[in-house]
VOPAKE-256438 format. One record per residue (C-alpha): residue number from 1; residue in three letters; y negated, z, x. Coordinates in steps of 0.001 Angstrom, whole numbers, plus 500000, padded with zeros to 6 digits. Layout:
<rec n="NUM" res="ala" y="Y" z="Z" x="X"/>
...
END
This chain:
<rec n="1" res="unk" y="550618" z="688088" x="240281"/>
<rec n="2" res="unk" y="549856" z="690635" x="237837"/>
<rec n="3" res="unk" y="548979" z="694281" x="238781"/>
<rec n="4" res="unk" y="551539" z="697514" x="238980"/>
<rec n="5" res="unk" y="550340" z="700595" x="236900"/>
<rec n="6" res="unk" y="552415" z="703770" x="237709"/>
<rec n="7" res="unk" y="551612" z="706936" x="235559"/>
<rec n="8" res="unk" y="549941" z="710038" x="237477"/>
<rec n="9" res="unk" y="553803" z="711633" x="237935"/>
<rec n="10" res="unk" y="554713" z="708746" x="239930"/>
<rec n="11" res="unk" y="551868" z="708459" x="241848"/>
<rec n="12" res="unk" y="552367" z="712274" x="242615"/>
<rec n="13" res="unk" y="555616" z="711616" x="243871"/>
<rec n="14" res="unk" y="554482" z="709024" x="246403"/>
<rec n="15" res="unk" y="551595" z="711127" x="247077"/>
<rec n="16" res="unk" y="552182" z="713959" x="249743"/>
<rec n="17" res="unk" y="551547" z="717232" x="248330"/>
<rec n="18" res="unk" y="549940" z="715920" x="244985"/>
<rec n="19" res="unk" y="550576" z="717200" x="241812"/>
<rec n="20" res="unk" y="550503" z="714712" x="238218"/>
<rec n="21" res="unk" y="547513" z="717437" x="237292"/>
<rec n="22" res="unk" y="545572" z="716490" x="240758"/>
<rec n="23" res="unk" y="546323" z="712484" x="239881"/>
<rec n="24" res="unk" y="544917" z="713149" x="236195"/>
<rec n="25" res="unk" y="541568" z="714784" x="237209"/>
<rec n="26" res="unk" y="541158" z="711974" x="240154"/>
<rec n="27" res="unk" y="541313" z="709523" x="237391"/>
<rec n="28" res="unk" y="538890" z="711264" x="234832"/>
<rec n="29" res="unk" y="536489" z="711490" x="237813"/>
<rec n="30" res="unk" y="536528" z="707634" x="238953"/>
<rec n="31" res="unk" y="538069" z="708370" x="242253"/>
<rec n="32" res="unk" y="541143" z="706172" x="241571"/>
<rec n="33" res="unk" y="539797" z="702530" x="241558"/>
<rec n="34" res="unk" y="541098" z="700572" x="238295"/>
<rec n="35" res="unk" y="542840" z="703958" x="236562"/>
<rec n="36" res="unk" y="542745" z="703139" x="232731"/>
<rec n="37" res="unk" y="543068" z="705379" x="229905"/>
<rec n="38" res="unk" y="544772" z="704776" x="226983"/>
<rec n="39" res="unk" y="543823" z="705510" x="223613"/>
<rec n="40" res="unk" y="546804" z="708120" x="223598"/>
<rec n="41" res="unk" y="545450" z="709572" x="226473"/>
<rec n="42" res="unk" y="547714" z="708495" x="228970"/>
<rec n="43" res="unk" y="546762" z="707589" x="232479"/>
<rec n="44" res="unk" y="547438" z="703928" x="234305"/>
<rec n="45" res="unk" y="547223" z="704144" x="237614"/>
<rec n="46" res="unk" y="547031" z="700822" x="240076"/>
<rec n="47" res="unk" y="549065" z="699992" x="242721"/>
<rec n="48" res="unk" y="546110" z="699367" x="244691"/>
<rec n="49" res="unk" y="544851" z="702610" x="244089"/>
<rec n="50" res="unk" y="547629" z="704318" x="245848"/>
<rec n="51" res="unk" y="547921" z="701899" x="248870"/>
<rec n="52" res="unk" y="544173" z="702452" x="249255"/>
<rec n="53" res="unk" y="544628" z="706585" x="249762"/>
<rec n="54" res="unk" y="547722" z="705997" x="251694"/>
<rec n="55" res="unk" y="545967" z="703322" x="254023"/>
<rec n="56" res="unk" y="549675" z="701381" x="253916"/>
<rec n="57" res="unk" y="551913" z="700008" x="251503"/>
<rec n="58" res="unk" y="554851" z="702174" x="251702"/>
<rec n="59" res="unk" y="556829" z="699390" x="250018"/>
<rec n="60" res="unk" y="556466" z="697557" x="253242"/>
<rec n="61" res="unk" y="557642" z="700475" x="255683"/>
<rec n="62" res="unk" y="560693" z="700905" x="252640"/>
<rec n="63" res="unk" y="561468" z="697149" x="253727"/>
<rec n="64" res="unk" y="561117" z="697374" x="257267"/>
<rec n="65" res="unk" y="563950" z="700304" x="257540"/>
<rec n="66" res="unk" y="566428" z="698555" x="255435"/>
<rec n="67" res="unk" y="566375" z="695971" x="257497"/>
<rec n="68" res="unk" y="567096" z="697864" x="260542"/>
<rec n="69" res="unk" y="570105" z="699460" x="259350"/>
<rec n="70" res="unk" y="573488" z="698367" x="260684"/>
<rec n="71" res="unk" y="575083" z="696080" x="257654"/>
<rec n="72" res="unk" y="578249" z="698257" x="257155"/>
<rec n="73" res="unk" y="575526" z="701162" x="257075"/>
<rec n="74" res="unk" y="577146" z="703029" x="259996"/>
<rec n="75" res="unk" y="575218" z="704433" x="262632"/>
<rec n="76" res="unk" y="576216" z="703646" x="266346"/>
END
């Protein structure tokens, strides 16, 4: 399995009330475990890193409500 980088506007988006800027400076500081720069200057953010603020993958509760929808997608 090989890890998931997301840039520091995705990770905003998943992020309640985060901004890209908040993600960047988070990153320069060490407080994302496993961030990377690039030599351009880009930010790599983990997977990891964002389940481990969130305390959940949200991949998993994405999963769980699919399943629970009615197959024609029509609520009763």
């Amino acid at each position: 399995m090989h890890a998931e980088f997301l840039s520091p506007p995705e990770v905003a988006r998943i992020l309640p009330s985060t901004t890209a800027l908040s993600v960047r400076r988070w990153a320069a500081s060490g407080r994302l475990p496993g961030a990377i720069q690039l030599p351009n200057g880009r930010w790599q953010i983990p997977w990891s890193a964002v389940v481990e603020i969130l305390g959940f993958d949200p991949r998993d509760s994405a999963a769980g409500e699919s399943e629970s929808e009615d197959p024609d997608g029509q609520q009763e």
